[in-house]
Steps between C-alpha positions, in 0.01 A plus 500: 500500500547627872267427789251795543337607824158603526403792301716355206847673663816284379655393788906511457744202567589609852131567603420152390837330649341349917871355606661590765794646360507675186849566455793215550780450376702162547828459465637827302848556415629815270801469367698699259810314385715421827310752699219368751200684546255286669553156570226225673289794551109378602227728618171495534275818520143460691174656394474888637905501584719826413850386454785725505840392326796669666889502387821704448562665103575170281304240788228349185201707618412542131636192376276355739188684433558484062517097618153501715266708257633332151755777342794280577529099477700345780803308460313253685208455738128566444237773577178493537248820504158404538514155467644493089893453485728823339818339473445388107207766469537842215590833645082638382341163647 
């Protein structure tokens, strides 16, 4: 069962998650066969900060994001959202 606030409101993961940084990632590499997507990639993104991901057509913008929010396992690497690991995590988790 999930923590409730007062007035018997359940409070989601990320309202209950106090770290500093909700979203990191350590280590990430993409690859697809030969090609290299991401490699060593580690970032860390604080409480309250926008992030903006820019690249050319074909950079790994979306390879990047399917990798941080769960819809695509790295080839390596860990990432974190709110404190509870994604990289061995289901898709509806």
């Amino acid at each position: 069962m999930g923590l409730m606030e007062e007035g018997g409101n359940r409070l989601g993961r990320h309202e209950r998650y106090r770290g500093e940084h909700p979203v990191v990632v350590k280590g990430l590499a993409n690859r697809f066969g030969d090609h290299v997507v991401h490699e060593d990639l580690d970032l860390e993104v604080r409480r309250g900060e926008i992030l903006g991901v820019v690249g050319g057509s074909g950079s790994g913008k979306s390879v990047l994001m399917r990798s941080i929010i769960g819809l695509q396992p790295p080839s390596e690497g860990e990432v974190e959202v709110f404190g509870r690991s994604l990289t061995n995590a289901e898709p509806d988790e």
